[in-house]
C-alpha positions, 0 to 999 in steps of 0.5 A: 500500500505504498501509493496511499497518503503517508506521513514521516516525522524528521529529525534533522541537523537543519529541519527548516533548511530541509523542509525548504528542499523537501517541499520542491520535490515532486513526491512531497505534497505537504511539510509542516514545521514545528519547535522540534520536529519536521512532519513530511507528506507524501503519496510516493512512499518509496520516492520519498524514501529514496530523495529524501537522504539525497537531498537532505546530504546535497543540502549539507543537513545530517538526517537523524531520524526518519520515521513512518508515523502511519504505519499502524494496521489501523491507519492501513484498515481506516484508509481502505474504509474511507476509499 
């Protein structure tokens, strides 16, 4: 279920310098910043995946933490319900 909305939680050296870059790639739909945490959107799971370690290294930024927030069975059965 790759080509459904996901969402990923990043933690970077420079989250507001990559959520610049992020936002122009063509996988990403949707970035959103806060105090801590950089909250990616995208329906191209396996895109994102891929771009994001290469922009975030074309950028100078370190990734720290890359992480699916809505890989639970739950969030997969409540998606497939709503379609």
């Amino acid at each position: 279920m790759t080509d459904r909305p996901h969402t990923f939680t990043v933690q970077s050296s420079d989250n507001r310098r990559l959520a610049v870059a992020l936002v122009a790639d063509e996988s990403v739909f949707g970035v959103e910043l806060d105090d801590e945490h950089l909250t990616v959107r995208t329906s191209q799971f396996a895109d994102f995946t891929r771009a994001a370690p290469r922009i975030a290294k074309a950028e100078g930024i370190t990734l720290q933490e890359l992480l699916p927030t809505d890989e639970s069975l739950e969030s997969v059965f409540s998606y497939l319900v709503k379609r």
